[in-house]
Steps between C-alpha positions, in 0.01 A plus 500: 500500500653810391412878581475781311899599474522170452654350811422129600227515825425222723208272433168552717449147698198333544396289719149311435263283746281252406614279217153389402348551121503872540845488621622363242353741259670740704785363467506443138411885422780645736769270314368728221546816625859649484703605794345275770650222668264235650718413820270276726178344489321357821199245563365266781520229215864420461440279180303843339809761630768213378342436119471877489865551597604290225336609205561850536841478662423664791771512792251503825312320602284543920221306604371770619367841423688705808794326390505635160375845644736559767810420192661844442593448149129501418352800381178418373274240611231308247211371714345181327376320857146401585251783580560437866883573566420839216459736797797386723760431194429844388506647840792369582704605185355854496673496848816341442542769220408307195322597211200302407280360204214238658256310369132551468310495725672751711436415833193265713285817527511860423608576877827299412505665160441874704834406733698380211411819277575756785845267619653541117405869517708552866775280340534656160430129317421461134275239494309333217234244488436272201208639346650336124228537298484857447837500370368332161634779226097547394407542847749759565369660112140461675580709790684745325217537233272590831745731644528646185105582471462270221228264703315810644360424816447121673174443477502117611697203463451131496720156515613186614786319645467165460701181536422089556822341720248477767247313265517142672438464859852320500591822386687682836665779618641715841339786319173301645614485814402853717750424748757543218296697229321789760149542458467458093624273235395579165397862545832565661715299239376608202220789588813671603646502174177568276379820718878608502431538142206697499664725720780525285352558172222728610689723748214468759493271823266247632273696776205227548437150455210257498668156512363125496799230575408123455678184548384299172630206650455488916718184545769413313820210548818664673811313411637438889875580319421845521404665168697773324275737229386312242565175645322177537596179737495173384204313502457326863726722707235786530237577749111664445477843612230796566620788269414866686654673217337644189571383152284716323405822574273755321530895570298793414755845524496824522781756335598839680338672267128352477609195285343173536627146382470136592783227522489111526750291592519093546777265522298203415393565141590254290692572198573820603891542562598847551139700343546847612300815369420810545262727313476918568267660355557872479346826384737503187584137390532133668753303568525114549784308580524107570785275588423230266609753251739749701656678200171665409274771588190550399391839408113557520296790295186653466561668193766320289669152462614310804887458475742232663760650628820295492820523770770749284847639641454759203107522481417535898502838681827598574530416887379191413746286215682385741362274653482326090802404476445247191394641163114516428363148444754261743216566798629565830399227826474471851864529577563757333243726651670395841848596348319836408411547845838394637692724272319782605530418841862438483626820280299686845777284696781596316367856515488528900810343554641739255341785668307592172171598493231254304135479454368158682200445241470101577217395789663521871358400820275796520353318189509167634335642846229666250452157388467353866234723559268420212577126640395579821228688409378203238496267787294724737228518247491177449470423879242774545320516172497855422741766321808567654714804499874441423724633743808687483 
């Protein structure tokens, strides 16, 4: 890693916990990124931290978060645990001087969420959450369009989020498990992301909510192993359960500004990998975008043609191209919207430590605490059937 005169500059080290699926995307997106040094990695499950270690060459490795935390060469600490350690990992590298990037959700509740926001504000901490998606390059085009006044204003929205690795009742995760997942599963793991969106491409937050949360399947076969995300046990060496936890969830919302929309969500429809999509409908023009096709936006008009919109480092608004880095027609994916979000994330690193000034555009933990509260404010509907202000 050079700097501007040229001279050579020491790498920024990383040090990541949690060595699960979405560690190992992690993983594979900082090897990308130039001028950082992955330098430990650290997980209850020795066989996960080891396998990691070894494919990506990493020096490091603790079996044990404050381990990796309390090692001085780290500077910058990826979260990728289970919901339930999120508030005390964080916590504890805000205060040992680290800076952090954590996965969604941020914390258990939006009183964990409220301590972690105001502790990376008394330490100085960049922090990050992993709110990927709206680093697509048309998502980013979307949101500048609506900054821009192209879309006018929101006038509603609609979508889905839906996925079917909980289709089977064999089908088993700790993301059921409210011990280990807080008080929400599906609302929290992929609500989170969808309604991040909508904030992000319309510019307006998430005041009220009207929220139903069902468990399509109340009892379900827990491998007695101990499941990881997206894993099954062998047949015979699993146990019936009573599932508390929600895997689908249906919300009516209300925008800042008077807009209303309405979002479903289910992790048990079959067929359905990774079906995410949003619709805003504006004063202007529409815009849809879907996942099953991520390198297009829809453009929707009253008065003329529809268009398609494709993902263009030379056709996008300027702030924009980017984050498409290939040229128009090789579509961008999933890992490289994280690598969009880590790249901005990281030049904000190199920028501190330099003592430069930057602009931190990519979601934080005052957006992932945003996010707690529409979680927290889904579930209290749901528990008391009625609307349900979001807090703050």
């Amino acid at each position: 890693m050079l700097s501007e005169n040229g001279e050579s500059m020491k790498t920024i080290k990383v040090g990541l916990i949690g060595t699960g699926y979405i560690g190992m995307v992690h993983l594979e997106m900082l090897r990308r990124l130039g001028g950082v040094e992955i330098a430990a990695v650290a997980d209850t499950n020795a066989d996960l931290s080891k396998a990691a270690a070894e494919k990506f060459g990493i020096p490091r490795i603790y079996g044990a978060a404050d381990e990796l935390i309390a090692d001085p060469r780290i500077e910058v600490v990826h979260n990728c645990a289970p919901n339930n350690v999120h508030f005390d990992i964080n916590a504890r590298a805000i205060r040992a001087g680290k800076e952090v990037l954590s996965e969604k959700p941020l914390a258990l509740d939006s009183r964990e969420s409220t301590e972690l926001v105001e502790l990376a504000e008394k330490h100085g901490t960049l922090t990050a959450i992993n709110f990927c998606y709206r680093y697509y390059p048309v998502v980013q085009e979307a949101a500048a369009r609506a900054r821009r006044g192209d879309l006018g204003d929101v006038r509603a929205f609609v979508g889905h989020f839906l996925q079917d690795w909980l289709f089977f009742e064999t089908d088993y995760s700790w993301r059921l498990d409210p011990k280990v997942a807080g008080k929400a599963n599906v609302v929290a793991d992929l609500g989170s992301h969808w309604c991040d969106l909508v904030q992000f491409i319309t510019g307006h937050k998430i005041v009220e909510v009207m929220a139903e949360l069902h468990a399509c399947l109340p009892k379900r076969r827990k491998p007695k192993a101990g499941p990881l995300s997206f894993g099954a046990g062998p047949a015979g060496e699993s146990e019936e359960v009573g599932i508390e936890l929600d895997d689908y969830a249906s919300l009516f919302l209300k925008l800042a500004n008077g807009a209303r929309g309405n979002f479903t969500t289910c992790q048990a429809a079959a067929g359905r990998k990774v079906d995410i999509e949003l619709q805003v409908f504006g004063s202007k023009e529409s815009y849809a975008w879907n996942h099953v096709h991520p390198n297009a936006l829809w453009i929707g008009h009253r008065e003329k043609a529809n268009e398609v919109f494709y993902e263009s480092s030379l056709q996008q608004v300027e702030g924009t191209r980017k984050y498409a880095a290939l040229p128009t027609g090789h579509p961008m994916g999933y890992h490289d919207a994280v690598f969009n979000l880590f790249r901005d994330y990281y030049e904000a690193v190199a920028a501190k430590r330099e003592g430069k000034s930057f602009k931190a555009t990519f979601p934080d933990f005052r957006t992932g605490h945003e996010m707690m509260c529409v979680i927290d404010a889904a579930v209290e509907s749901n528990n008391s059937a009625r609307w349900v202000k979001v807090g703050k």
